[in-house]
C-alpha positions in Angstrom: 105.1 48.6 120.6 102.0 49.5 119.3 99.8 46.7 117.2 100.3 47.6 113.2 97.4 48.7 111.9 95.5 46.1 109.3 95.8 47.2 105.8 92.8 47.6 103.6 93.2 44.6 101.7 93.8 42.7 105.3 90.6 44.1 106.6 88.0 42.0 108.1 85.4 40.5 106.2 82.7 38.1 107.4 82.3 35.3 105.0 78.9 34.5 103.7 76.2 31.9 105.1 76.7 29.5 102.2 74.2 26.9 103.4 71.5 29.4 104.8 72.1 31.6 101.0 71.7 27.9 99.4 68.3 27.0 101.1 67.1 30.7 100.7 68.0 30.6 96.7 66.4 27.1 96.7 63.0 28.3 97.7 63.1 31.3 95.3 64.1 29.2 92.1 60.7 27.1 93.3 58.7 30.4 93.7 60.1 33.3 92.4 62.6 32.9 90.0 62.9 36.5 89.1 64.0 37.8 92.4 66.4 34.9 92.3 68.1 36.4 89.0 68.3 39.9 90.9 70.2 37.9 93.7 73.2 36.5 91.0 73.3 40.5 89.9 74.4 41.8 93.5 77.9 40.5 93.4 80.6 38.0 92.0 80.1 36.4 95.7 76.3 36.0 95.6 76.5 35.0 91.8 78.8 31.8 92.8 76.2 30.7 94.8 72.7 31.8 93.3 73.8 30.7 89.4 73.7 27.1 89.7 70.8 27.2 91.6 69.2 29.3 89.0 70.4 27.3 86.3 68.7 23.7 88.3 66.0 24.3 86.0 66.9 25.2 82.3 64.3 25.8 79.0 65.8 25.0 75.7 63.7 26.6 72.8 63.4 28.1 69.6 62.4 31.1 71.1 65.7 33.1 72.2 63.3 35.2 75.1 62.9 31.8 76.8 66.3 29.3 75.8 68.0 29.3 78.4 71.4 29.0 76.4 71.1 32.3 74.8 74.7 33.5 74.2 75.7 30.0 74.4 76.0 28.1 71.5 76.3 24.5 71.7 78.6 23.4 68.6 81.7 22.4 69.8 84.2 23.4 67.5 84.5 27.2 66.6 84.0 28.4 63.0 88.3 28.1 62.8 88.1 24.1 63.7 89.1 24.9 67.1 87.7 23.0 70.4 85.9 25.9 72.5 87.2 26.2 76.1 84.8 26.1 79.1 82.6 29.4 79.0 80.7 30.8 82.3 77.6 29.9 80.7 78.6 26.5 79.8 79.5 25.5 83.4 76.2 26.4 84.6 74.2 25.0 81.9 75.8 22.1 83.2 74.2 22.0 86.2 70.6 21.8 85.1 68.1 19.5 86.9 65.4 20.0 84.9 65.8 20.7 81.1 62.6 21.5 79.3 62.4 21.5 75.5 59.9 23.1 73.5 58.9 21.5 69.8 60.4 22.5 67.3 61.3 22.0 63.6 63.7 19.0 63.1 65.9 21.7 61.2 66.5 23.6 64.3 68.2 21.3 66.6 70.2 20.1 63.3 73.4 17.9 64.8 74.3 19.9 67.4 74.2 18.3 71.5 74.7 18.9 74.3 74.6 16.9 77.7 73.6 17.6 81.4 75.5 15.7 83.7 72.7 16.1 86.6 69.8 15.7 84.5 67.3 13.7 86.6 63.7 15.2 84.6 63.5 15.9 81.4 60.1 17.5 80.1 59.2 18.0 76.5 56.6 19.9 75.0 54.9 18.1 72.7 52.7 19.9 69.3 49.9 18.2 68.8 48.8 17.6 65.1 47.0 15.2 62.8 50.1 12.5 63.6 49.2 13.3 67.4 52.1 14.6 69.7 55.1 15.2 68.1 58.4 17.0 69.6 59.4 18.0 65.5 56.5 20.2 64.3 55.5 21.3 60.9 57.9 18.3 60.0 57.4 14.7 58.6 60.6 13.2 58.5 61.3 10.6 60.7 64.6 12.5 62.4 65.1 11.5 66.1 66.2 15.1 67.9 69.6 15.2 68.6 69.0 17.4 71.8 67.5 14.7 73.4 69.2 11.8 71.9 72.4 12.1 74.2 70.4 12.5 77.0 69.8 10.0 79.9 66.7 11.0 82.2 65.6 9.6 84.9 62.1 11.0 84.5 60.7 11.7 81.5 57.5 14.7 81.2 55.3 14.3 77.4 53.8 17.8 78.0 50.5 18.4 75.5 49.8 14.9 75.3 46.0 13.2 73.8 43.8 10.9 75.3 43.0 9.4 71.4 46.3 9.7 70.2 48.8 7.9 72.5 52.4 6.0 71.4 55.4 4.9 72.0 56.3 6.2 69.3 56.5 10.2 68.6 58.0 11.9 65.6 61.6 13.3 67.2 61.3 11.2 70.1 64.2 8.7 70.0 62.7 5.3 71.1 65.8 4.5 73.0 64.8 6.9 75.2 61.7 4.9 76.5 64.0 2.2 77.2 66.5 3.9 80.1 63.9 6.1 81.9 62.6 5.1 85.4 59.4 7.2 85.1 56.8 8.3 82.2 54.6 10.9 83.0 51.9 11.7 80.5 50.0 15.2 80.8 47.2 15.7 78.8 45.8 19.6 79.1 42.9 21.2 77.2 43.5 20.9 73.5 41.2 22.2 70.5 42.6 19.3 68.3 42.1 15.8 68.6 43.9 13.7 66.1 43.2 10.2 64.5 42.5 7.8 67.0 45.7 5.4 67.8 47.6 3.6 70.3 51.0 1.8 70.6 52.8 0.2 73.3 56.3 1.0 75.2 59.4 -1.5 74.6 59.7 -4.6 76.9 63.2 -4.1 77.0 63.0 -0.7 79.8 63.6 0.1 83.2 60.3 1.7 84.0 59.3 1.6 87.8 56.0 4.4 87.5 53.8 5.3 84.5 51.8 8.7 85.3 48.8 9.9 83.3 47.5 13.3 84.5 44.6 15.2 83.1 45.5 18.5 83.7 42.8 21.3 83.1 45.2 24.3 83.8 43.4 25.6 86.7 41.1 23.5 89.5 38.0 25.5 88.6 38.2 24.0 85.2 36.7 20.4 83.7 39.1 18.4 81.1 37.7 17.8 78.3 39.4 16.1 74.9 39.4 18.6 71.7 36.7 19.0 69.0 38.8 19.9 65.7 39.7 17.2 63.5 42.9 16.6 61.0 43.8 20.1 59.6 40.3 21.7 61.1 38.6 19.9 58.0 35.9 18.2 60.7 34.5 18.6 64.3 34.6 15.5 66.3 33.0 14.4 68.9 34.1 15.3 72.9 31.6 13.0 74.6 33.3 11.5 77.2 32.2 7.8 77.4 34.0 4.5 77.4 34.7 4.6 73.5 36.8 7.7 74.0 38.7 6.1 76.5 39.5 2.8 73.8 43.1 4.5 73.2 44.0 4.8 76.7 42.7 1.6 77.6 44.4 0.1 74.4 47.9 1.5 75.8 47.2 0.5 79.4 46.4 -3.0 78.1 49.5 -3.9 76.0 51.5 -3.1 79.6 50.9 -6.6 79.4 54.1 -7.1 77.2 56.3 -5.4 80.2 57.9 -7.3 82.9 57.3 -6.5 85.4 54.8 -3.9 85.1 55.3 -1.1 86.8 52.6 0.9 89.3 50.1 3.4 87.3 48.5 6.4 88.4 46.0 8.2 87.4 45.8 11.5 88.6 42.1 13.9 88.3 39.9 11.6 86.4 37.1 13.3 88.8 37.5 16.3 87.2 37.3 15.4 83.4 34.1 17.1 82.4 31.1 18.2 84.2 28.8 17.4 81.8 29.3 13.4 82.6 30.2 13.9 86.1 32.6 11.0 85.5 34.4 10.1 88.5 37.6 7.5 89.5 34.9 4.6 89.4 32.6 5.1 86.1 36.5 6.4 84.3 37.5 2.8 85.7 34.2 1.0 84.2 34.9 2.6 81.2 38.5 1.1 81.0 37.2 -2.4 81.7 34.0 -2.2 78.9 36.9 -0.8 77.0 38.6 -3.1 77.1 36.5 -6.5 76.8 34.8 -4.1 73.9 32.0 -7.1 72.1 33.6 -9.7 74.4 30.9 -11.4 74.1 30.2 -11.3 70.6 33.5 -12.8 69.5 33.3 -15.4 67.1 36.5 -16.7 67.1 35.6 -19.3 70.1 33.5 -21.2 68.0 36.3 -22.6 65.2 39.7 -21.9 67.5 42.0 -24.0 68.6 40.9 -24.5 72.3 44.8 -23.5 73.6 44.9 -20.4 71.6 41.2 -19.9 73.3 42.9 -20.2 76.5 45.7 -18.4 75.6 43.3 -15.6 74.8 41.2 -16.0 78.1 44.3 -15.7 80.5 45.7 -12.9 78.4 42.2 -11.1 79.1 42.5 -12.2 82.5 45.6 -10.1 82.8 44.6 -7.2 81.4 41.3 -6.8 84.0 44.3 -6.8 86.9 46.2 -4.8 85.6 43.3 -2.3 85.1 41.9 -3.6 89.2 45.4 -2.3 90.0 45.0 1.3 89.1 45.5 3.9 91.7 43.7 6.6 91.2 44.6 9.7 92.4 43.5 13.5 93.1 45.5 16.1 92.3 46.0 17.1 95.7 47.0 13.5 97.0 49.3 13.2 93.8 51.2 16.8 94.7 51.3 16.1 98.5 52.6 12.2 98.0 54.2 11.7 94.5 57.6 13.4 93.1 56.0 15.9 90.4 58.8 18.4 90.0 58.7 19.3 86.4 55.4 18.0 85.7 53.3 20.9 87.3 53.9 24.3 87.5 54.3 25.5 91.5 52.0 28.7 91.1 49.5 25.8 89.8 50.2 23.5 92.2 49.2 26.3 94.9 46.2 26.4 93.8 45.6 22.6 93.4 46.8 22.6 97.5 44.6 25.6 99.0 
């Protein structure tokens, strides 16, 4: 008896190479993510696979041309009162990674949330004004954003941050947030405004194990330098770089003192700040020290003190200088070849940093 012949829906098929797609689709979402949205338009089967992937690394902003969650709206309950069901979109905004959030007015992200089960980096663009960094632009209420404050990093990113302006603190930031993160990078690009000098501290109570402060010049054939325009433009200030303009960083790096224990700090291309001072990892380090024991010498509080509070004061001094001796500083090249910087530098940058 002759074998029956296969039916079309019985045909053959050879199924796809999940795990070699996987790693292929991983590599594109690092370099090329446009080729990798062509690759979830080819079929339902290529879609399964490519969309989360795609979705690792998601942007949440005012601007519909980059959110990520266009079509998607995050309110739970639909204009009847009724719980909305789980959409395409919402299952793979669920899979983000990486979430980066652009500033925006504390009006915008209203009460609406929405949380990332996978979230490991969480980066937010900061707007730099006469306050200094703040997530809520063009706003001066102090409203914690509720797109971040049901979130639970591991790492957190400040984009746009200040050398003169630097806090714990940041209008929409919620503080809580400082507390449960693992890592704090800082990244300070080129900026034309340089607000009111200030510093602040980070809360004892945290689970910090790194603290990263990158100076980040865009390209490697450029120098950082801090801005020149004051509160509202009214007044140019000053961009030499010498040890006073380092006070605020050396201020913040100082009160580490209240943290325990106190985690590793890094300071990544300090040797390419500004050409003009040539100042490189050991005069930037000077500068934190003289920064730090700022008219040391001419204190006159030793002279009608209580001799513990003096020694109180000594040892406390003496802490801060180690904690300063126990800077590493780093390239940009050593950072990117040793360190964990996803979400912190963008990879067509980073090529460049690594050639």
């Amino acid at each position: 008896m002759p074998p029956r012949k296969a039916s079309s829906s019985q045909s053959n098929s050879l199924p796809l190479p999940v795990d070699i797609l996987s790693l292929v689709f991983s590599i594109l979402q690092a370099t090329d993510r446009h080729s990798l949205t062509t690759c979830c338009r080819v079929s339902h089967s290529f879609f399964d696979i490519a969309g989360p992937i795609l979705y690792r690394h998601i942007s949440v902003s005012p601007n519909n041309l980059l959110d990520s969650r266009k079509g998607f709206s995050p309110d739970k309950f639909t204009s009847n009162g009724k719980e909305k069901s789980n959409t395409r979109k919402k299952k793979l905004l669920k899979t983000a990674e990486v979430v980066i959030m652009d500033d925006h007015h504390a009006s915008w992200c209203g009460n609406k949330s929405f949380k990332y089960p996978k979230l490991d980096t969480l980066v937010l663009f900061l707007c730099v004004n006469g306050l200094g960094p703040v997530l809520h632009s063009n706003d001066i209420l102090e409203k914690q954003c509720s797109l971040v404050k049901c979130l639970n990093p591991r790492k957190l990113v400040l984009q746009n941050c200040t050398l003169n302006n630097i806090q714990g603190e940041m209008l929409g930031i919620p503080y809580k947030i400082f507390q449960t993160v693992e890592q704090i990078t800082y990244i300070t690009g080129l900026s034309q405004v340089k607000p009111n000098s200030s510093w602040g501290g980070l809360p004892k109570e945290n689970k910090l194990k790194k603290i990263v402060w990158i100076f980040d010049p865009s390209l490697p054939t450029m120098r950082w330098k801090p801005g020149e325009i004051g509160i509202f433009g009214r007044e140019n200030r000053d961009s030499t770089l010498d040890f006073m303009a380092l006070m605020p960083l050396s201020g913040f790096l100082r009160n580490l003192n209240d943290l325990n224990p106190i985690p590793p700090v890094y300071i990544v291309n300090s040797g390419w700040l500004d050409h003009k001072y040539q100042l490189k990892e050991g005069i930037i380090q000077q500068g934190y020290r003289r920064g730090m024991h700022l008219n040391q010498n001419t204190k006159q509080w030793e002279q009608d003190t209580d001799p513990e509070d003096i020694q109180k004061e000594q040892a406390d001094e003496q802490k801060s200088l180690q904690i300063f001796n126990s800077i590493t500083f780093l390239t940009m090249k050593e950072y990117l070849n040793n360190h964990d910087w996803k979400g912190e530098i963008n990879s067509a940058i980073a090529k460049l940093w690594l050639a």
